[in-house]
Backbone and ligand atoms as CSV (ligand in chain L), in Angstrom:
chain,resi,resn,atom,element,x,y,z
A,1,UNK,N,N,19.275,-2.073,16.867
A,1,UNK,CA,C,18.909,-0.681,17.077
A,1,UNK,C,C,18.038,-0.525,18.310
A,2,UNK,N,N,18.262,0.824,18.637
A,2,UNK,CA,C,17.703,1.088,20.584
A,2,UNK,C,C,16.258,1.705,19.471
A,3,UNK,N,N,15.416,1.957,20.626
A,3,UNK,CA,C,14.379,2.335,20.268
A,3,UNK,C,C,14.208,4.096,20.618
A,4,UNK,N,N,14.313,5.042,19.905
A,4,UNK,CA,C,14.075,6.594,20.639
A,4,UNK,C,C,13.031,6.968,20.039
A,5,UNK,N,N,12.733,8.353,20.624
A,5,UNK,CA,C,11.973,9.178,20.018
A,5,UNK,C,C,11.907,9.849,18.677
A,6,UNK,N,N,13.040,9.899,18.660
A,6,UNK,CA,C,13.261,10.728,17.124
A,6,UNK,C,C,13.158,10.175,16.363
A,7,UNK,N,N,13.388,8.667,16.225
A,7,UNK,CA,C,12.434,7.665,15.271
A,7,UNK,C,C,11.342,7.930,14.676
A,8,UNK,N,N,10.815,8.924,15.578
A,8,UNK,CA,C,8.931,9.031,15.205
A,8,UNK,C,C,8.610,9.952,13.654
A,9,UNK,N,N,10.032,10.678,13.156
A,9,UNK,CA,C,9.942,11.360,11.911
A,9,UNK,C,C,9.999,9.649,11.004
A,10,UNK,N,N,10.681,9.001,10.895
A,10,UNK,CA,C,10.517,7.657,10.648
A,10,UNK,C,C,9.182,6.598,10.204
A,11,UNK,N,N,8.345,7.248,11.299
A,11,UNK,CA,C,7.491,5.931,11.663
A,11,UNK,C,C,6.647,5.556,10.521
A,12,UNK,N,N,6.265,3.900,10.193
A,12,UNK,CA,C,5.810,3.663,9.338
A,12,UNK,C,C,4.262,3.683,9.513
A,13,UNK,N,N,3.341,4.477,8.307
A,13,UNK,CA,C,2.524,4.532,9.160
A,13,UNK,C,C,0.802,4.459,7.685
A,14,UNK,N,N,1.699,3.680,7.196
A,14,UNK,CA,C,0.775,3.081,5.678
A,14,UNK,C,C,1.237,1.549,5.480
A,15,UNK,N,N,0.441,1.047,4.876
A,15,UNK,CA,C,0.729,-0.361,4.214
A,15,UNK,C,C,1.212,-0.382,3.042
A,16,UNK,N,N,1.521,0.764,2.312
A,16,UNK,CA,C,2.310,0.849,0.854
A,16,UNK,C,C,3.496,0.908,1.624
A,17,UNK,N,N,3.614,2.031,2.493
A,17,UNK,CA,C,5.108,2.388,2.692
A,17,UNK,C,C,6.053,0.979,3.381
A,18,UNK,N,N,5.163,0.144,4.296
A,18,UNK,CA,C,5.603,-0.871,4.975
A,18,UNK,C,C,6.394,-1.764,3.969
A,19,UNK,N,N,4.803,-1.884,2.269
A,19,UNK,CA,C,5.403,-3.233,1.288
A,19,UNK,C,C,6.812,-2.177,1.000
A,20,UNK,N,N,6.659,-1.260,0.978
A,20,UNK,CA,C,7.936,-0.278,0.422
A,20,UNK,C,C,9.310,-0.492,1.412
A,21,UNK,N,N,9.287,-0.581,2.301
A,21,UNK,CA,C,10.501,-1.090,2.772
A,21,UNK,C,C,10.592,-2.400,3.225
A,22,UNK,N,N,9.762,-3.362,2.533
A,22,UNK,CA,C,9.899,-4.814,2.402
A,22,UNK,C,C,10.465,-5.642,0.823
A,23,UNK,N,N,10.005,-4.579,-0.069
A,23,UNK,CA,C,10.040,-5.298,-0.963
A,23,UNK,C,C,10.830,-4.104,-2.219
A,24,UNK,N,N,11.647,-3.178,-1.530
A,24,UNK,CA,C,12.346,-2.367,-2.127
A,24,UNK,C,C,13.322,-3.133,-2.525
A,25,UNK,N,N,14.052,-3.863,-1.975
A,25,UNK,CA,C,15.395,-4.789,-2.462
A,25,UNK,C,C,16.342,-4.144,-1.805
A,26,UNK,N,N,16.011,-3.075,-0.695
A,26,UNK,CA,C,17.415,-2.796,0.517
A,26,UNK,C,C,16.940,-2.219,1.962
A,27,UNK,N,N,15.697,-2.908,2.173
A,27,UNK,CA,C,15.356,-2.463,3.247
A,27,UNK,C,C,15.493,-2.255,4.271
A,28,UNK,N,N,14.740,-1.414,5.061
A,28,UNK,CA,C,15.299,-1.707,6.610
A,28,UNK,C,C,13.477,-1.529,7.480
A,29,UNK,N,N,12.801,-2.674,8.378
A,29,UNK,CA,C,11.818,-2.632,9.224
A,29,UNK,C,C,12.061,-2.712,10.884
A,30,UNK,N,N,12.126,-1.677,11.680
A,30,UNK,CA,C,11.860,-1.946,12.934
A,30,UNK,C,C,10.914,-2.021,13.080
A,31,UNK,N,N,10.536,-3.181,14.144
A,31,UNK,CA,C,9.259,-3.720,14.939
A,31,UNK,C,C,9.062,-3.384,16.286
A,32,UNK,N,N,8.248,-2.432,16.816
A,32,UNK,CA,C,8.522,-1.963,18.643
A,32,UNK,C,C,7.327,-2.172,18.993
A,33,UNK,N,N,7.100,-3.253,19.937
A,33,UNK,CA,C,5.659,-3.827,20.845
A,33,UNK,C,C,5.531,-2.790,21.757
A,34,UNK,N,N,4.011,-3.085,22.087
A,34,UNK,CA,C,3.625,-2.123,22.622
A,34,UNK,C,C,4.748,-2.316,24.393
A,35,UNK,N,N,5.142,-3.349,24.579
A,35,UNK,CA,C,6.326,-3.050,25.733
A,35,UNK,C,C,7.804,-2.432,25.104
A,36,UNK,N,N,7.700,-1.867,24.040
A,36,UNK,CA,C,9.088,-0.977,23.416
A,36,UNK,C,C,10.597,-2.053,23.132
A,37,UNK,N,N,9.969,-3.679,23.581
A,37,UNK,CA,C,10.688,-4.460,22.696
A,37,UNK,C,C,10.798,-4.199,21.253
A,38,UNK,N,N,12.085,-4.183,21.284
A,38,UNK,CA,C,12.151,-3.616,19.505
A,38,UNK,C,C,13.357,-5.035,18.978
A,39,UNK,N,N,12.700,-5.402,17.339
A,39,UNK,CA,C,13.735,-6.429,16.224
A,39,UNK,C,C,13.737,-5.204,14.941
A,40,UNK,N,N,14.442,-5.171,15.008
A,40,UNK,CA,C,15.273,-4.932,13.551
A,40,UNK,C,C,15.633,-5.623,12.219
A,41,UNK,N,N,14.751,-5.591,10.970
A,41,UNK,CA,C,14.948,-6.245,10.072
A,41,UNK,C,C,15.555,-5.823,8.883
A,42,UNK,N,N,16.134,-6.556,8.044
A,42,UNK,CA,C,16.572,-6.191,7.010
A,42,UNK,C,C,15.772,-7.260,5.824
A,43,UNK,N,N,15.820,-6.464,4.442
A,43,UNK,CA,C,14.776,-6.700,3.614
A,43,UNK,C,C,15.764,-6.513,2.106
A,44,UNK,N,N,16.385,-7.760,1.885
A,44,UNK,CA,C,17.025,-7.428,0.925
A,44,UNK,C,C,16.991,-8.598,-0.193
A,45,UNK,N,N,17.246,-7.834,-1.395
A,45,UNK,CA,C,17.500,-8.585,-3.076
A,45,UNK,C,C,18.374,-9.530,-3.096
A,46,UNK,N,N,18.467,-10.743,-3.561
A,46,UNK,CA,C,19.811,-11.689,-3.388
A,46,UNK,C,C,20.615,-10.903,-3.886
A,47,UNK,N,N,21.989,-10.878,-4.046
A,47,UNK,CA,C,23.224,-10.394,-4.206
A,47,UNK,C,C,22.909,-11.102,-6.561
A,48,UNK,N,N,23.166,-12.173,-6.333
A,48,UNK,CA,C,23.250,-13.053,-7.133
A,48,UNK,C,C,21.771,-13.157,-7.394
A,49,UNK,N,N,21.006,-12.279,-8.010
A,49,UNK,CA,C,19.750,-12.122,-7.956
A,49,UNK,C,C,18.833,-13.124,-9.125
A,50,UNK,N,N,19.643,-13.421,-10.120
A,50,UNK,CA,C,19.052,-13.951,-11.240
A,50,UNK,C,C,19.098,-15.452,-11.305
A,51,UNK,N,N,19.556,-16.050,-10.297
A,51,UNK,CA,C,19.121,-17.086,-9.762
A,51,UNK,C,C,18.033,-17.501,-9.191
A,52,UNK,N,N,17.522,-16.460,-8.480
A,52,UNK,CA,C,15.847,-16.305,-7.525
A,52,UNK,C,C,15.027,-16.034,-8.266
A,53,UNK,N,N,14.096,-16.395,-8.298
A,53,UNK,CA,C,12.915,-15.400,-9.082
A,53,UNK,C,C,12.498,-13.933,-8.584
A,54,UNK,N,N,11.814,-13.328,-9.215
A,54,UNK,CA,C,11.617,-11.869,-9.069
A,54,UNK,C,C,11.596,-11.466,-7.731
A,55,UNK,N,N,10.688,-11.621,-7.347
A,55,UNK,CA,C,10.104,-11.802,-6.013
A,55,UNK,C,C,10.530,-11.823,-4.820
A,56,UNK,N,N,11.836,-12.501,-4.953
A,56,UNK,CA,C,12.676,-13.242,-3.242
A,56,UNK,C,C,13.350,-12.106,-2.550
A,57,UNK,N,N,13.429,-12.364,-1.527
A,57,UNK,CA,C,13.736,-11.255,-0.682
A,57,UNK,C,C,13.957,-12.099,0.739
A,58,UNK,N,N,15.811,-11.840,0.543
A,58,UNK,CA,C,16.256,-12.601,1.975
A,58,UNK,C,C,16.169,-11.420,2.901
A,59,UNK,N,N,15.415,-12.320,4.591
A,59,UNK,CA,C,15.375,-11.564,5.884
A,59,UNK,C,C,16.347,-11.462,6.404
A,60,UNK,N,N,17.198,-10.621,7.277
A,60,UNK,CA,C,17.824,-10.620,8.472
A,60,UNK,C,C,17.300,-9.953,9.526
A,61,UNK,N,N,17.854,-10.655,10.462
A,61,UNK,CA,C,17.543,-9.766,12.148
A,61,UNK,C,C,18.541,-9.379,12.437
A,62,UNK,N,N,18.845,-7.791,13.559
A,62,UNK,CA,C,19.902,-7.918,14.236
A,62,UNK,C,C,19.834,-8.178,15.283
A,63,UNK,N,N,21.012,-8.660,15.421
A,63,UNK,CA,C,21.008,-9.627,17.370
A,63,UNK,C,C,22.281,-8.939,17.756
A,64,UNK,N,N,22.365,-8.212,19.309
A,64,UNK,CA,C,23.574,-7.773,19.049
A,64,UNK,C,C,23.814,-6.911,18.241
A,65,UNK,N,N,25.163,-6.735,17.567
A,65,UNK,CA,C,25.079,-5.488,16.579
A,65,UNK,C,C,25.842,-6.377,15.357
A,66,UNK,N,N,25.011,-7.719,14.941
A,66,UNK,CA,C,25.252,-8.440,13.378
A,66,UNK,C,C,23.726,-8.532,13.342
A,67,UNK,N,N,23.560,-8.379,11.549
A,67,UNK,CA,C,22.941,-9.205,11.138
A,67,UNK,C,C,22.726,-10.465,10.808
A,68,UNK,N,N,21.505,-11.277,11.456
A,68,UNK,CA,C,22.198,-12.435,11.038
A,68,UNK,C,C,20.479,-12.759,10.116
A,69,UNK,N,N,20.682,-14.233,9.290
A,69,UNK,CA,C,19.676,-14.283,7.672
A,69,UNK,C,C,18.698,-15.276,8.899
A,70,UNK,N,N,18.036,-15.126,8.765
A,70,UNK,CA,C,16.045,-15.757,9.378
A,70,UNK,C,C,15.975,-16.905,8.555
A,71,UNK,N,N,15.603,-16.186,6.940
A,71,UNK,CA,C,14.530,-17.034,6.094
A,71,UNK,C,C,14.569,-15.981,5.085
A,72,UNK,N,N,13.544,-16.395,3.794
A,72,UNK,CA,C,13.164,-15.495,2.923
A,72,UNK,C,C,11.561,-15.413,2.298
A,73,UNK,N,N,11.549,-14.381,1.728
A,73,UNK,CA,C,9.906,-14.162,1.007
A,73,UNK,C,C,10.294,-14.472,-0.079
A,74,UNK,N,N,8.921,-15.495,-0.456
A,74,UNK,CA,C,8.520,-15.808,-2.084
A,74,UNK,C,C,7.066,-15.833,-1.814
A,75,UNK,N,N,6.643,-15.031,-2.986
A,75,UNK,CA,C,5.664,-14.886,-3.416
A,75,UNK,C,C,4.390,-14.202,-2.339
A,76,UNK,N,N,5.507,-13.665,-1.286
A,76,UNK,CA,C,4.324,-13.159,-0.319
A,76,UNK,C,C,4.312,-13.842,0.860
A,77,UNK,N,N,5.185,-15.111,1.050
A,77,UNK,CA,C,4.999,-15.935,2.474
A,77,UNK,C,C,6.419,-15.452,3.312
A,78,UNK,N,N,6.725,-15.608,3.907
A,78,UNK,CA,C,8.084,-16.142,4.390
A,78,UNK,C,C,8.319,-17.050,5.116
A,79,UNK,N,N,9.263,-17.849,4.789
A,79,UNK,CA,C,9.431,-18.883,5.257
A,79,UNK,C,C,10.987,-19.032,5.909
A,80,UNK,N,N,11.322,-20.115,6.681
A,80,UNK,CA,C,12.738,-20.469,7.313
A,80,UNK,C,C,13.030,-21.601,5.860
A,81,UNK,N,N,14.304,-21.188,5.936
A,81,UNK,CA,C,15.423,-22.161,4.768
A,81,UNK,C,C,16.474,-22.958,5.474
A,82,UNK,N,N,16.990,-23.553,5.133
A,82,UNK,CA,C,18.029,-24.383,5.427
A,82,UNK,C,C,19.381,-23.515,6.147
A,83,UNK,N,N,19.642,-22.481,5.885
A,83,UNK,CA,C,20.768,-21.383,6.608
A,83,UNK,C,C,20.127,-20.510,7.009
A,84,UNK,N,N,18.581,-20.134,7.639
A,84,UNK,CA,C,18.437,-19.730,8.879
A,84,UNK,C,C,18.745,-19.944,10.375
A,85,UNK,N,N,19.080,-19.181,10.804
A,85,UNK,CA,C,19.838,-19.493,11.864
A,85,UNK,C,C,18.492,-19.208,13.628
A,86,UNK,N,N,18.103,-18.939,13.196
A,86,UNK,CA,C,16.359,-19.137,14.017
A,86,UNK,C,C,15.701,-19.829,14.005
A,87,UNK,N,N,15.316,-20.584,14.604
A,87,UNK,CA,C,13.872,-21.515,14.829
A,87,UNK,C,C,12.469,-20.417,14.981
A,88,UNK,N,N,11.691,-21.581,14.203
A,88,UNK,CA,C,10.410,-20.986,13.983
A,88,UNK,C,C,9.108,-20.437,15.062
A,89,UNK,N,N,9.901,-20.711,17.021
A,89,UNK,CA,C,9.436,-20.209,17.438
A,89,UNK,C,C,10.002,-19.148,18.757
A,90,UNK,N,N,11.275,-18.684,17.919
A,90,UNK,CA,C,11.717,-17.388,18.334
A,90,UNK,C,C,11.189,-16.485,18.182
A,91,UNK,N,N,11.277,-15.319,19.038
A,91,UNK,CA,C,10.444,-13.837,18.451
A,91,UNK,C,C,11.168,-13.327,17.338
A,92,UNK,N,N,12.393,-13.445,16.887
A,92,UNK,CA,C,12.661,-12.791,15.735
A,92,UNK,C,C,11.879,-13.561,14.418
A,93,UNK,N,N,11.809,-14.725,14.638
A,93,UNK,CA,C,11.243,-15.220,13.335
A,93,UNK,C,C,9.473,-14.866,13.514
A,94,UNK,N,N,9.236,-14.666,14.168
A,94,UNK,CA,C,7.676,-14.900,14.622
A,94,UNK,C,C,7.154,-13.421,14.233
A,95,UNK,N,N,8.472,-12.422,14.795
A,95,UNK,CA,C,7.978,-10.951,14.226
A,95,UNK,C,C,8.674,-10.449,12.717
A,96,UNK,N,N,9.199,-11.424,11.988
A,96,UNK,CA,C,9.216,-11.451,10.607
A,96,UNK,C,C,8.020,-11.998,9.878
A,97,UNK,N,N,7.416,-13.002,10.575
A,97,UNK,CA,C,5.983,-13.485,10.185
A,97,UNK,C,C,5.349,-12.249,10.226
A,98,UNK,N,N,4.881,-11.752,11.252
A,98,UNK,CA,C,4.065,-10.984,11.445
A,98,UNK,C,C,4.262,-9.710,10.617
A,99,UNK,N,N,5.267,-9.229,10.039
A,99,UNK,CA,C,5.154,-8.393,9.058
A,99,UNK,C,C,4.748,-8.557,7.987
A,100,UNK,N,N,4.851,-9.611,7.509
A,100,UNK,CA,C,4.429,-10.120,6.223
A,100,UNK,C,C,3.687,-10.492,6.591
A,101,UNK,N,N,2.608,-10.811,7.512
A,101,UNK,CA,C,1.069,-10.847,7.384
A,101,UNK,C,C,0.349,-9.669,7.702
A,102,UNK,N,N,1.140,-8.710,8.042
A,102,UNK,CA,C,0.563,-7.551,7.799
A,102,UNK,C,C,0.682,-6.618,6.963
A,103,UNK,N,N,1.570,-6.773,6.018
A,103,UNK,CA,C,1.380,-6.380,4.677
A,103,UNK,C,C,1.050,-6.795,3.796
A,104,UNK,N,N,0.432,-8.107,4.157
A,104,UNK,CA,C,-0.177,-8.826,3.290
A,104,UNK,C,C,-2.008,-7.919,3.630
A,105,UNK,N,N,-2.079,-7.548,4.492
A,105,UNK,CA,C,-3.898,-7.488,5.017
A,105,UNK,C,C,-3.427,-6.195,5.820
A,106,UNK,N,N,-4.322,-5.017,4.888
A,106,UNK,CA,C,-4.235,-3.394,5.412
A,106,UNK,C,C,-5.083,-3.699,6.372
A,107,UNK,N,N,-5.853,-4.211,6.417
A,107,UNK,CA,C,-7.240,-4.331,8.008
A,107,UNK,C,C,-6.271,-4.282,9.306
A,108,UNK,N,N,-5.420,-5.585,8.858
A,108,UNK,CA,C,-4.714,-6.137,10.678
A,108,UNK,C,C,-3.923,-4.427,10.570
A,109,UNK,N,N,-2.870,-3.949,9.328
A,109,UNK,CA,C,-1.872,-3.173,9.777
A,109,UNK,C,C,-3.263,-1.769,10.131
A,110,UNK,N,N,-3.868,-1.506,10.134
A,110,UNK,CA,C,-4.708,-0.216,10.630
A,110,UNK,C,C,-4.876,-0.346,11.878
A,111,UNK,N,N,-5.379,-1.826,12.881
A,111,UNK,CA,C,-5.491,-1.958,14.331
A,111,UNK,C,C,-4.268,-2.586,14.955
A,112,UNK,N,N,-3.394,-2.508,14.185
A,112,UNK,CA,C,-1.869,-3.330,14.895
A,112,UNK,C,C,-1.689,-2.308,16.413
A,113,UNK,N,N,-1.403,-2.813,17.254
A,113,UNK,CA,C,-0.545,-1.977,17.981
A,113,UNK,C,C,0.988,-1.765,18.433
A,114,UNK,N,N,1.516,-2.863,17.099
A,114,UNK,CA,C,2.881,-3.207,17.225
A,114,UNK,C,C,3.268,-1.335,16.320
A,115,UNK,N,N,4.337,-0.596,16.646
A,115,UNK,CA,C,4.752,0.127,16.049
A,115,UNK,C,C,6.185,-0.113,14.987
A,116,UNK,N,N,5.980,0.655,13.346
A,116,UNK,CA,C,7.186,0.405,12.883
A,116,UNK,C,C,7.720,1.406,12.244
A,117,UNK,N,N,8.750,1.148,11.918
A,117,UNK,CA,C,9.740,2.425,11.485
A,117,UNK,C,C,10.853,1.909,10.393
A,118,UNK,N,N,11.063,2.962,9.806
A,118,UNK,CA,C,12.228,2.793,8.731
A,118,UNK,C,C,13.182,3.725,8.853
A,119,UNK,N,N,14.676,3.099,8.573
A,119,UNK,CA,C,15.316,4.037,8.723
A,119,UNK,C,C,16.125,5.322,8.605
A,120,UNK,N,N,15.334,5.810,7.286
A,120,UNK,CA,C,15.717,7.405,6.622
A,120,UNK,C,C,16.071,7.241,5.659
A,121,UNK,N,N,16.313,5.919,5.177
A,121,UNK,CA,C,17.361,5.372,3.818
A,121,UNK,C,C,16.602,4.567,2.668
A,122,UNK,N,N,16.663,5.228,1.620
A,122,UNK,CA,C,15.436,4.949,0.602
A,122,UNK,C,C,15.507,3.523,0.641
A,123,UNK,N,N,14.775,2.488,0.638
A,123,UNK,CA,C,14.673,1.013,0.633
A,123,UNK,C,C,14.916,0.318,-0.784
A,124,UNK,N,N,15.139,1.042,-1.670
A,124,UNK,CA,C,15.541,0.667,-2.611
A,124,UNK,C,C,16.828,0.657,-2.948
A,125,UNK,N,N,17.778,1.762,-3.070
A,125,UNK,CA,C,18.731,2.367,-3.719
A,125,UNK,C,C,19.508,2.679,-2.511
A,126,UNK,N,N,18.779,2.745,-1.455
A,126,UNK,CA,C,20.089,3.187,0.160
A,126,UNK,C,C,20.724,4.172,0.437
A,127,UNK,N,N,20.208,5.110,-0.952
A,127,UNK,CA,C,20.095,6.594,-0.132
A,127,UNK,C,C,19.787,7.199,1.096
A,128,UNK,N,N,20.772,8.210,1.550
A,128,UNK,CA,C,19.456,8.899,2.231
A,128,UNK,C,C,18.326,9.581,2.191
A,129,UNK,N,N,17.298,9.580,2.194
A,129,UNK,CA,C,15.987,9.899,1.951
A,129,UNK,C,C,16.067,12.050,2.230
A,130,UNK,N,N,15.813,12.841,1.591
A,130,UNK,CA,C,15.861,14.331,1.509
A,130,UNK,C,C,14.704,15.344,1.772
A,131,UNK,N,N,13.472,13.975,0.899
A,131,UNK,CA,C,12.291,14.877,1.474
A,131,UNK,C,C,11.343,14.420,2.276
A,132,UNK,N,N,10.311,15.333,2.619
A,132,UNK,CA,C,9.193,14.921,3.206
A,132,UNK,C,C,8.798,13.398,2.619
A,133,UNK,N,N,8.279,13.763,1.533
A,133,UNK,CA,C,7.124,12.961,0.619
A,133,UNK,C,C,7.959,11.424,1.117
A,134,UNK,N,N,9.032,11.743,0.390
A,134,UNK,CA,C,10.458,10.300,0.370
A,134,UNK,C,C,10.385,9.955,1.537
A,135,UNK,N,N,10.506,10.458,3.205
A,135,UNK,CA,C,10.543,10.001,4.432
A,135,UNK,C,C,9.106,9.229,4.593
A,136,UNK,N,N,7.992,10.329,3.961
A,136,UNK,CA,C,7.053,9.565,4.623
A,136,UNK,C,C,6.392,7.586,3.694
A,137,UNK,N,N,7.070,7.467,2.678
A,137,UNK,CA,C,7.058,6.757,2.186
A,137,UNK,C,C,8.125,5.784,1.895
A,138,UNK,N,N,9.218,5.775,2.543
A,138,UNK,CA,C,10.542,5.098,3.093
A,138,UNK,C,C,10.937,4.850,1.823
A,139,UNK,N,N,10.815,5.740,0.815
A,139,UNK,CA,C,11.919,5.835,-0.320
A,139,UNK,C,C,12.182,7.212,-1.118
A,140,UNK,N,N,13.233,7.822,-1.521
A,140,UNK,CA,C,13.450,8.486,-1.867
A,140,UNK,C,C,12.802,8.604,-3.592
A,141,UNK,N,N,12.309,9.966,-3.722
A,141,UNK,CA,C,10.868,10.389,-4.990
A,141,UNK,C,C,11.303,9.806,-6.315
A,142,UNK,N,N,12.853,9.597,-6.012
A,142,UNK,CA,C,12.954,9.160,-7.717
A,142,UNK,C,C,12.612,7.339,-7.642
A,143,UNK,N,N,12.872,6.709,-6.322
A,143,UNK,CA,C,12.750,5.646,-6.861
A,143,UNK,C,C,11.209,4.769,-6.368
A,144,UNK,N,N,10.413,6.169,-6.054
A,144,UNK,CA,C,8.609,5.761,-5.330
A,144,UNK,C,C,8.352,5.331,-6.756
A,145,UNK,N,N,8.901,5.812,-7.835
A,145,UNK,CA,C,7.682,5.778,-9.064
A,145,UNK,C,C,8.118,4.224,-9.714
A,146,UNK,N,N,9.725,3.834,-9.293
A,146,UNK,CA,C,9.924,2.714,-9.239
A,146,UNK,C,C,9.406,1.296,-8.597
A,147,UNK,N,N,8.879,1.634,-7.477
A,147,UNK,CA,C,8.590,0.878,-6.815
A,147,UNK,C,C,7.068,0.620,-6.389
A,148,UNK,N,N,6.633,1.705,-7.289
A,148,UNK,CA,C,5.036,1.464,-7.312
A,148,UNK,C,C,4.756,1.083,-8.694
A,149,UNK,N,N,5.449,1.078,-9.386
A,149,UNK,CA,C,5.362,0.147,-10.601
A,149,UNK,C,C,5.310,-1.309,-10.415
A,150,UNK,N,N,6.785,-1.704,-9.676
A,150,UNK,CA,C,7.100,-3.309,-9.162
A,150,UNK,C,C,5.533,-3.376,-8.537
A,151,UNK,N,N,5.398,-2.652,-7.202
A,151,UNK,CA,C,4.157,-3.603,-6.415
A,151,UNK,C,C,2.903,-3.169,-6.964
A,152,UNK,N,N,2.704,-2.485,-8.249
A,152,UNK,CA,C,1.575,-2.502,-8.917
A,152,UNK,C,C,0.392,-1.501,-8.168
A,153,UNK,N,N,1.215,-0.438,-7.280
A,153,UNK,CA,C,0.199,0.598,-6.543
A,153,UNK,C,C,-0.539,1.549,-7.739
L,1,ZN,ZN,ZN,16.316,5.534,-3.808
């Protein structure tokens, strides 16, 4: 994804809403440095979910216009796996770190100057998002009450 303006109805701009399109189980995180380099992530539930524990949540980046799988979150880290296709000191993997250490710690995401965004589509369920409230919290109202249950808001 290019980086525009109109993104900015988008922009992520809380640390709930961030874990909210990390740990919805269909996410979507753009990352845009303050030079308007922008990665594109995806934030999703295994397919075959009951194999993983609760928790897991495989990354992708897009490169080009595929997604391709990084690594995954357990328990709050993320890490590279055996079918990541990135090394650990590419910027795509490095700015998958960096999200998850900033939703791990509201301090860093309040002085970040990296900007992020979601993309209109509830992070859970992959709707499109209808209202205010739902945009500004990157999920649509029926499934916020869902998902602040899971992350215990
Ligand atoms: Zn939804």
């Amino acid at each position: 994804m290019i980086y525009n303006h109109q993104l900015d109805k988008f922009r992520i701009t809380s640390v709930e809403t961030l874990n909210n399109c990390m740990f919805g189980g269909n996410g979507f995180v753009a990352l845009v440095a303050p030079s308007m380099k922008c990665h594109s992530y995806r934030f999703i539930k295994p397919k075959n979910s009951s194999d993983f524990p609760d928790d897991v949540i495989f990354v992708s980046v897009l490169h080009e216009d595929k997604y391709f799988y990084i690594g995954m979150i357990e328990e709050r880290r993320f890490r590279l796996t055996r079918n990541s296709r990135f090394d650990e000191d590419t910027e795509s993997v490095k700015g998958a770190k960096y999200l998850m250490d900033i939703a791990n710690k509201p301090e860093v995401f309040k002085f970040t100057s990296m900007k992020m965004y979601h993309s209109g589509r509830c992070a859970v369920c992959g709707r499109k998002i209808r209202s205010e409230k739902g945009i500004e919290h990157g999920v649509g109202t029926k499934c916020l009450c869902k998902i602040r249950a899971k992350l215990g808001v």
